[in-house]
ZADO-1210 file (C-alpha; in nm, 4 decimals, padded with zeros to 6 digits):
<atoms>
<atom x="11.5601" y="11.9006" z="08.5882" code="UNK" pos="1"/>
<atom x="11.7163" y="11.6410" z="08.7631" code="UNK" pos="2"/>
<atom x="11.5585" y="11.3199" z="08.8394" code="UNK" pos="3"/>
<atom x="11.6158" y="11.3764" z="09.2328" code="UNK" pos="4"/>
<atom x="11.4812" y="11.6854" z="09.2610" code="UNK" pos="5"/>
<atom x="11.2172" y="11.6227" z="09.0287" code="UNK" pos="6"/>
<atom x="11.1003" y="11.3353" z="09.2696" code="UNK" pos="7"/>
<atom x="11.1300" y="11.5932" z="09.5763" code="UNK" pos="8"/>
<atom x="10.8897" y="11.8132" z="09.4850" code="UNK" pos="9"/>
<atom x="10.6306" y="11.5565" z="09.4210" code="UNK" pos="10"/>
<atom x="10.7058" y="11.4264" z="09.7708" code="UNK" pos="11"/>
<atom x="10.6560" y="11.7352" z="09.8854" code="UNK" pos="12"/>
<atom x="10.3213" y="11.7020" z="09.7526" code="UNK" pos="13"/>
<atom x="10.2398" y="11.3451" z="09.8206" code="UNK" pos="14"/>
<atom x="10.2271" y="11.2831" z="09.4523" code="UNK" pos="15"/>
<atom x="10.2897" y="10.8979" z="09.4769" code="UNK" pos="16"/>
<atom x="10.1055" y="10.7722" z="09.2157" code="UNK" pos="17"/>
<atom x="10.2821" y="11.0520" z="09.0063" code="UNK" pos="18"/>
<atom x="10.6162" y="10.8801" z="09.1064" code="UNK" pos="19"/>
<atom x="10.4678" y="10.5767" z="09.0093" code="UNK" pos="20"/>
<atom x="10.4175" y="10.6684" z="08.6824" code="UNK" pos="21"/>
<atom x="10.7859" y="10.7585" z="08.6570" code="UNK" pos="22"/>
<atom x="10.8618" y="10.4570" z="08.7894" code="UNK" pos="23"/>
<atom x="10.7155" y="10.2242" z="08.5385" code="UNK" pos="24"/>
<atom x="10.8927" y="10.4528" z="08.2774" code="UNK" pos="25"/>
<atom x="11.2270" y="10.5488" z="08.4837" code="UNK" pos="26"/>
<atom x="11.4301" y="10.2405" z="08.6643" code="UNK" pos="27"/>
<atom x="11.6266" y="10.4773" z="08.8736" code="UNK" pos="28"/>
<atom x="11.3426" y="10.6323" z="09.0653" code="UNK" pos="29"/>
<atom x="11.3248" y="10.3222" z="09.2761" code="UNK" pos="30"/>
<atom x="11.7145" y="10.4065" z="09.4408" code="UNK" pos="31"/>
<atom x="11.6667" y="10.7626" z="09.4005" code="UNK" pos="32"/>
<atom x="11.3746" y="10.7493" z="09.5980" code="UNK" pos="33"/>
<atom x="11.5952" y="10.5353" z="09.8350" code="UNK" pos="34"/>
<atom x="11.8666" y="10.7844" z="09.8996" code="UNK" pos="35"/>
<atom x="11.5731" y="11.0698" z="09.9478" code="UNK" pos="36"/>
<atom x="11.5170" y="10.8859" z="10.2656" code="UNK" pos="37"/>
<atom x="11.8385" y="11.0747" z="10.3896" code="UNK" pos="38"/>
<atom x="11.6628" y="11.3807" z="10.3553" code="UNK" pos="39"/>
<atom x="11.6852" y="11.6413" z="10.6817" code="UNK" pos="40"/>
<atom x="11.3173" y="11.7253" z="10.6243" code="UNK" pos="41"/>
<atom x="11.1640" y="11.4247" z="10.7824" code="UNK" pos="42"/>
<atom x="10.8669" y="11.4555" z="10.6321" code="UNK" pos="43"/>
<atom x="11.0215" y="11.4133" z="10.3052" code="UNK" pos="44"/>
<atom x="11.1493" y="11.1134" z="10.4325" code="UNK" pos="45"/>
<atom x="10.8718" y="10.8864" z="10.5121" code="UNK" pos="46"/>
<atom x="10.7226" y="11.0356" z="10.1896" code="UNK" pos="47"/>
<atom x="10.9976" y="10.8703" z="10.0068" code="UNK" pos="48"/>
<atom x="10.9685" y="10.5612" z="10.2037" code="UNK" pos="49"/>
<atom x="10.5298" y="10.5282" z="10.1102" code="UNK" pos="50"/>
<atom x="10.6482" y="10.6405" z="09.7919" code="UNK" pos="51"/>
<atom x="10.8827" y="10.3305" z="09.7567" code="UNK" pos="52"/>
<atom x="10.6002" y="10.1105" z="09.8378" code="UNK" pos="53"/>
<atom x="10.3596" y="10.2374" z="09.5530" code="UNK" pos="54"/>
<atom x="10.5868" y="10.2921" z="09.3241" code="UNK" pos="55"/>
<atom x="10.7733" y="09.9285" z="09.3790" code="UNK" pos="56"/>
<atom x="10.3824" y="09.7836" z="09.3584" code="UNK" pos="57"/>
<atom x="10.4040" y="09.9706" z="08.9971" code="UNK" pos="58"/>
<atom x="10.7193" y="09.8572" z="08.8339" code="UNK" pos="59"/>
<atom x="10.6621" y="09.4827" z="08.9929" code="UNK" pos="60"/>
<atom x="10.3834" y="09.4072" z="08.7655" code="UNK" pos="61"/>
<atom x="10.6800" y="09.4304" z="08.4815" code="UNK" pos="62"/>
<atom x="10.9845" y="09.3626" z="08.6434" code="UNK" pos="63"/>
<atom x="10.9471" y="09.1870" z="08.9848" code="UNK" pos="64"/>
<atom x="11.3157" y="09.1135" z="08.9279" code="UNK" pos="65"/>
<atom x="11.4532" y="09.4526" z="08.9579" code="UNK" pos="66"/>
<atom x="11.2265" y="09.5154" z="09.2877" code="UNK" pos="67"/>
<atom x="11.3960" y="09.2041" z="09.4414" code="UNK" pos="68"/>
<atom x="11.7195" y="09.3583" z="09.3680" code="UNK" pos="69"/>
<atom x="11.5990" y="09.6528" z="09.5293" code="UNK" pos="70"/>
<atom x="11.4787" y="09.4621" z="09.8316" code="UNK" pos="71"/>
<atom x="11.8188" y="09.3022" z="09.8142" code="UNK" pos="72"/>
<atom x="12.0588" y="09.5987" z="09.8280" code="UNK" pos="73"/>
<atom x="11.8239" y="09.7633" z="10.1144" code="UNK" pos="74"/>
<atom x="11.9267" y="09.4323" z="10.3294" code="UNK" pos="75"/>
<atom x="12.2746" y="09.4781" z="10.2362" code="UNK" pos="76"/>
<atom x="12.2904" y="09.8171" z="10.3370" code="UNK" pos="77"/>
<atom x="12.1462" y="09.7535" z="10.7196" code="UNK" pos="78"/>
<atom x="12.4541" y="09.4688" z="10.7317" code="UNK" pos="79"/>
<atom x="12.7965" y="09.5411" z="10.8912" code="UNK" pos="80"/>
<atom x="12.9781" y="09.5146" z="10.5645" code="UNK" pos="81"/>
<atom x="12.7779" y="09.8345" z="10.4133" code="UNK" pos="82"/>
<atom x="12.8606" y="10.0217" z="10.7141" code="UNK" pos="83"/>
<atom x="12.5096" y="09.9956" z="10.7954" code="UNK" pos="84"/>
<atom x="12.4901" y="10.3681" z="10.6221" code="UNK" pos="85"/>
<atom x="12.1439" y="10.3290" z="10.5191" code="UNK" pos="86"/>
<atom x="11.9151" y="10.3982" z="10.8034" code="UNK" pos="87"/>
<atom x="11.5947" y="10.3955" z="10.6739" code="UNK" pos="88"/>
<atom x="11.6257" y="10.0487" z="10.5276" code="UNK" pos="89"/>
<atom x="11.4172" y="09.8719" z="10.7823" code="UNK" pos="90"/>
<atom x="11.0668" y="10.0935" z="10.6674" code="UNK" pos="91"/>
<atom x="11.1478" y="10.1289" z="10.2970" code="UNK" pos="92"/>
<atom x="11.1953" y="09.7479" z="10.2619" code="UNK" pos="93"/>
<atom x="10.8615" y="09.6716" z="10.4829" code="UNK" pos="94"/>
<atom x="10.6470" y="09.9348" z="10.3133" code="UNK" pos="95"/>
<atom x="10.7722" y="09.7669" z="09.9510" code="UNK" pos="96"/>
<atom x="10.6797" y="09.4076" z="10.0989" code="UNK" pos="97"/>
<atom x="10.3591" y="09.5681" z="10.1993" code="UNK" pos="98"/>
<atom x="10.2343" y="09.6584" z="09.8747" code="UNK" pos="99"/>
<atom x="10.3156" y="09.3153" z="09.7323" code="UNK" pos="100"/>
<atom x="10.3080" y="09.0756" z="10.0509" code="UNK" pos="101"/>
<atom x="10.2800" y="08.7303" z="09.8347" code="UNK" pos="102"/>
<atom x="10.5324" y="08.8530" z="09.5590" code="UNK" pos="103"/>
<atom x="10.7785" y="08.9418" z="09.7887" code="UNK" pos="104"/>
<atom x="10.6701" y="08.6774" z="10.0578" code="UNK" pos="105"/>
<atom x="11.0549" y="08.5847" z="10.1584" code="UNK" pos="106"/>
<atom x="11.1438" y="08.9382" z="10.1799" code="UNK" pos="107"/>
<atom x="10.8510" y="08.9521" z="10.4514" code="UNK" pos="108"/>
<atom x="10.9962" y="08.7287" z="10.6927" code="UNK" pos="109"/>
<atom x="11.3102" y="08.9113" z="10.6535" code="UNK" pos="110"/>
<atom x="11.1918" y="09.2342" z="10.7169" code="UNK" pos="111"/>
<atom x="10.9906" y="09.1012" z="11.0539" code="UNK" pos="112"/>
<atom x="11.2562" y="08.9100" z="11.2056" code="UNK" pos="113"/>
<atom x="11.5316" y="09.2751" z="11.1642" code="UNK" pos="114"/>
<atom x="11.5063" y="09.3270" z="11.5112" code="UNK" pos="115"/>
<atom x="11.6652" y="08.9886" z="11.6093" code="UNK" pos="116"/>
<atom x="11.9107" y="08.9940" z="11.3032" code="UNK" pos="117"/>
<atom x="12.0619" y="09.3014" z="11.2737" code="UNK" pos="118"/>
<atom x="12.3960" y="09.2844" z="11.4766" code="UNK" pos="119"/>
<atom x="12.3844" y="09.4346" z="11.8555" code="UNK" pos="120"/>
<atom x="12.6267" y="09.7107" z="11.7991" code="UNK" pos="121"/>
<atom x="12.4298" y="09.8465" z="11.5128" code="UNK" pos="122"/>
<atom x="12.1045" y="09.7853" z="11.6482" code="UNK" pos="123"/>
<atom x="12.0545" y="10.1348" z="11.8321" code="UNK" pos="124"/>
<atom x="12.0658" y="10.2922" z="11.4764" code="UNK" pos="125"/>
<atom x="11.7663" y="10.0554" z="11.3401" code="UNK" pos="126"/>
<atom x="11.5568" y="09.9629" z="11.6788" code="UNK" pos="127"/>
<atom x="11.3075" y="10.2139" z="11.5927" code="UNK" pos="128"/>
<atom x="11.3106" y="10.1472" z="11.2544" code="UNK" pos="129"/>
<atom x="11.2929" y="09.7528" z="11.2724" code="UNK" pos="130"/>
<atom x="10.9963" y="09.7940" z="11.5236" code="UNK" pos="131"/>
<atom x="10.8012" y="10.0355" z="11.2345" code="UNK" pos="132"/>
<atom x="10.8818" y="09.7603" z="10.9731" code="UNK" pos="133"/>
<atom x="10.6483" y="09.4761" z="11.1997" code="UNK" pos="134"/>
<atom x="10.4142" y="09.7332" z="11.2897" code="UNK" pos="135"/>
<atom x="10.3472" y="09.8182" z="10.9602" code="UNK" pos="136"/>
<atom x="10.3171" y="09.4549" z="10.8270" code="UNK" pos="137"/>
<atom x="10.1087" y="09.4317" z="11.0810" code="UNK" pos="138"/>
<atom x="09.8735" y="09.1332" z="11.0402" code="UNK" pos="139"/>
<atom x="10.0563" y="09.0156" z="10.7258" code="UNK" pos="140"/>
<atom x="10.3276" y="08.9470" z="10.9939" code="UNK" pos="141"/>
<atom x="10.1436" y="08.6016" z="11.0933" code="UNK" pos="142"/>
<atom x="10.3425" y="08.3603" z="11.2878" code="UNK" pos="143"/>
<atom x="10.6779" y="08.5268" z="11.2414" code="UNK" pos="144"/>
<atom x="10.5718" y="08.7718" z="11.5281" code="UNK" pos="145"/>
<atom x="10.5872" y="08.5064" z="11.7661" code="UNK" pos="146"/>
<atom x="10.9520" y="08.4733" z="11.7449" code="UNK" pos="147"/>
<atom x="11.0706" y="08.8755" z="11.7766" code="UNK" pos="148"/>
<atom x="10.7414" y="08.9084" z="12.0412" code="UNK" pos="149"/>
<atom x="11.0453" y="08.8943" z="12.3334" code="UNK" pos="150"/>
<atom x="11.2549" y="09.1631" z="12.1577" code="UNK" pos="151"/>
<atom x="10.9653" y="09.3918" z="12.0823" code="UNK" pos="152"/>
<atom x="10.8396" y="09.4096" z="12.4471" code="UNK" pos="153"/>
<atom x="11.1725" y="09.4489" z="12.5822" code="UNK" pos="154"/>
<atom x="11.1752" y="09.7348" z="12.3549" code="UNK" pos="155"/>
<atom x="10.9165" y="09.9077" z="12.5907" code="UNK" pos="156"/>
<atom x="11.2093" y="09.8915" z="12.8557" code="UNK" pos="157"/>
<atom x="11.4430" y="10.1333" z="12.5872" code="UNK" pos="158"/>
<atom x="11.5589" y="10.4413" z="12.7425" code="UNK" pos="159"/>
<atom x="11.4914" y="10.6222" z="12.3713" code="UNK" pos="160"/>
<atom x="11.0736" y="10.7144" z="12.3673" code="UNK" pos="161"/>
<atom x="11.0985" y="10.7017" z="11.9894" code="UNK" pos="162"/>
<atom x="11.1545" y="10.3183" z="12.0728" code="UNK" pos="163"/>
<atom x="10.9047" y="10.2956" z="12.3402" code="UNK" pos="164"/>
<atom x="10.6407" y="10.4642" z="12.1614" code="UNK" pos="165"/>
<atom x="10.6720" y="10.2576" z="11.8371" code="UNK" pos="166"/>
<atom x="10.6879" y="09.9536" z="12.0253" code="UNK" pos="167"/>
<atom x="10.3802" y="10.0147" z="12.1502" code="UNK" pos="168"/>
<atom x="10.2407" y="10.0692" z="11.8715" code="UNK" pos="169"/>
<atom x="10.3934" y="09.7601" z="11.6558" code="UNK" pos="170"/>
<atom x="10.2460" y="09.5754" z="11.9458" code="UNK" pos="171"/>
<atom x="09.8915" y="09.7208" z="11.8621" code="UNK" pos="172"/>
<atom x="09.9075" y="09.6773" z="11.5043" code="UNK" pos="173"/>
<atom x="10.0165" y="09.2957" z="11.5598" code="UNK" pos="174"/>
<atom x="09.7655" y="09.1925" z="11.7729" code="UNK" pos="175"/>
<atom x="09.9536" y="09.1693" z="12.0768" code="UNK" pos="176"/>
<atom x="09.8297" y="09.4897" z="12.2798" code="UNK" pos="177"/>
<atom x="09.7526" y="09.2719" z="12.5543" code="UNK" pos="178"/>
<atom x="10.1329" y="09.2792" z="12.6846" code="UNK" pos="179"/>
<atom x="10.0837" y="09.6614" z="12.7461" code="UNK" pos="180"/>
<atom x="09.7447" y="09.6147" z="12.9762" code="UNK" pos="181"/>
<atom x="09.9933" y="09.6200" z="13.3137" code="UNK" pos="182"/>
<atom x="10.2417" y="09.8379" z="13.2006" code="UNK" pos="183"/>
<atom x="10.1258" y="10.1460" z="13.4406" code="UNK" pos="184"/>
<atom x="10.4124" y="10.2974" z="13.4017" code="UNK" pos="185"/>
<atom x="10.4137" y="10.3142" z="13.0066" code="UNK" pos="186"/>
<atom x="10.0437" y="10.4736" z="13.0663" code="UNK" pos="187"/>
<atom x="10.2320" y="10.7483" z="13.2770" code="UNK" pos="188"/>
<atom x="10.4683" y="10.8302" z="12.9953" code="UNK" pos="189"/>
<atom x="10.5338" y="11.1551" z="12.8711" code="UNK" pos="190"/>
<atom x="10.7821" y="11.1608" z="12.5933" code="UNK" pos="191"/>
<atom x="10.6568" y="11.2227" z="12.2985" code="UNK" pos="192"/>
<atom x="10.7216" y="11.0333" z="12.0197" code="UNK" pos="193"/>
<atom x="10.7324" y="11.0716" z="11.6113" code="UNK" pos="194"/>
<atom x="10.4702" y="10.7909" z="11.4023" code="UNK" pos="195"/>
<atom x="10.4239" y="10.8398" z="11.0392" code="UNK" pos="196"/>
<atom x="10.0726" y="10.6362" z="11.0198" code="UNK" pos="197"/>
<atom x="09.8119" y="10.7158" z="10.7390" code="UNK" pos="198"/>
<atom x="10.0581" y="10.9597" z="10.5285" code="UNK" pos="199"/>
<atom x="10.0873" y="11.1921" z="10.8644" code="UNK" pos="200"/>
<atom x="10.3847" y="11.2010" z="11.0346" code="UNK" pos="201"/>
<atom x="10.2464" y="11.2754" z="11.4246" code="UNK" pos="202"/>
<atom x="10.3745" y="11.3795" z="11.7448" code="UNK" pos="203"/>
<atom x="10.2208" y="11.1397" z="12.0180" code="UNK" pos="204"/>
<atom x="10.2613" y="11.1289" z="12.4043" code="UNK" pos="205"/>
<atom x="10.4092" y="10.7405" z="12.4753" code="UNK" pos="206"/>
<atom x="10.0855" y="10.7189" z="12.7314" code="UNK" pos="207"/>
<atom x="09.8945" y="10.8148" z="12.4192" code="UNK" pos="208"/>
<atom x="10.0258" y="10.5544" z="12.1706" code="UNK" pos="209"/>
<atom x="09.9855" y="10.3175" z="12.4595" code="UNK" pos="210"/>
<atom x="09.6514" y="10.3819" z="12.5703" code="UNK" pos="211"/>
<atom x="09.5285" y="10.3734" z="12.1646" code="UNK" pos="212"/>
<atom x="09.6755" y="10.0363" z="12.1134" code="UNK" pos="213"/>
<atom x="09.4918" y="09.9330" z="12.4424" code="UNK" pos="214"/>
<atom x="09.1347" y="10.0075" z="12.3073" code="UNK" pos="215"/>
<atom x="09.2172" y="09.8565" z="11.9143" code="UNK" pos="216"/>
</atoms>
């Protein structure tokens, strides 16, 4: 059976420490697991991107090298001279930084400070994306939120919800929920939005993301 569709069906399952198994036995799993974020099922997608994380964690304990590399080609494929084709980049490369925050410690600065980097004209493909990669560093972020703090609460202003909503959130999850306390309007906010927390991938109201960063 190919590799791929080997790794499917145990993200179909949530089999991650399965994959990481593989993993520590199978190189390729790493940027197979990588193009499975381009999956239509998007389920399968941020299933492949937690599955990155673990599995990265795995085969770092060995080869720390090759997971850099990793790291390395998912920054190259945001930039302009990849095309920026790989649009998941921004979550896979913060969940794998995640898992191994002090390992990978450069690689966390980088992934924080993607939604002041990446290039304007590409930025409506990764906004979302870029905001899920501080959010999910969350604390580990430390001081390096101070300096995208503008860019994420101008994010609230976006006319996508998907961009509103995880802004809101990233601003919970850094500490910074405060900037949302006036924003009446946010709290009056409909659109639902799409937030793979805890291994769920949920459908939230923008009020509702809002109002649960609000209380902690």
């Amino acid at each position: 059976m190919p590799l791929k569709t080997t790794l499917r069906g145990l993200l179909e399952d949530g089999l991650f420490e399965r994959i990481a198994d593989l993993a520590a036995e199978r190189r390729r799993v790493l940027p197979s697991l990588v193009s499975l974020t381009f999956d239509t099922d998007p389920l399968i997608c941020w299933h492949a991107i937690e599955a990155l994380g673990v599995a990265a964690q795995r085969v770092a304990r060995d080869d720390p090298d090759f997971v850099r590399e990793q790291l390395r080609r998912l920054y190259w494929l945001i930039s302009e001279e990849s095309g920026g084709i790989c649009w998941h980049a921004p979550e896979a490369m913060a969940e794998i930084v995640f898992h191994e925050p002090e390992l990978f410690v450069d690689y966390l600065s980088i992934a924080v400070h993607l939604l002041v980097s990446i290039e304007e004209e590409d930025l409506a493909h990764f906004r979302a994306g870029a905001l899920w990669a501080i959010g999910r560093l969350g604390p580990l972020a430390g001081d390096h939120v101070d300096r995208v703090q503008g860019a994420v609460i101008a994010a609230l202003d976006d006319p996508d919800p998907q961009v509103r909503g995880t802004a809101a959130w990233c601003l919970g999850r850094v500490g910074k929920a405060a900037s949302l306390a006036d924003r009446s309007d946010l709290l009056s906010d409909d659109a639902s939005v799409a937030l793979y927390v805890d291994g769920t991938l949920e459908r939230r109201n923008v009020s509702e993301v809002v109002r649960r960063a609000l209380s902690g």
